[in-house]
C-alpha positions, 0 to 999 in steps of 0.5 A: 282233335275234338273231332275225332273225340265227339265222333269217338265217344258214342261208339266207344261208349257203345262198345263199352255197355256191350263188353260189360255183357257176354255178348259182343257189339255182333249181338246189337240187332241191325237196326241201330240208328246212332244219334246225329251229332251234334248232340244236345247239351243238358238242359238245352231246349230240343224241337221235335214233332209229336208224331207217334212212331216208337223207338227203344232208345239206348242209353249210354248206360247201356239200357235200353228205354222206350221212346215215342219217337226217333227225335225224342229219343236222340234230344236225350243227351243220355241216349246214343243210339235207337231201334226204330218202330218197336210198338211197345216196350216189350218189344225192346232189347233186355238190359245188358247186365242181366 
């Protein structure tokens, strides 16, 4: 069962952060990596190269964030899920909500 909960999670958040918006889950650019599992927990120390390759990391809120690569982005226990190699912040989705 907890399984099926951790699996379920992310996808349901997703879903949620979109339906609070006009636009439907179809409206996310195809591109959308989801975090591997398992995920860390807060606080937990996360390794990750220092290689410069951004993303725009979405958050479980729903907002995207700038991140300097996909390893940084996912050791975020916040984030779900990213677009990879969007060179600037501009380059990233608008928040939902707006």
């Amino acid at each position: 069962m907890k399984f099926w909960s951790v699996l379920l999670l992310p996808l349901w958040l997703l879903a949620a952060g979109c339906s609070a918006t006009s636009d439907t889950t179809d409206s996310l650019p195809k591109e959308v990596v989801q975090c591997p599992e398992p995920r860390p927990t807060p606080g937990e120390p996360v390794a990750c190269m220092q290689i410069y390759d951004p993303v725009c990391a979405l958050g479980d809120d729903g907002q995207w964030r700038h991140s300097a690569n996909a390893c940084e982005a996912c050791a975020n226990p916040d984030n779900i899920a990213y677009l990879p190699h969007r060179q600037t912040p501009e380059s990233c989705p608008a928040p939902s909500g707006n």
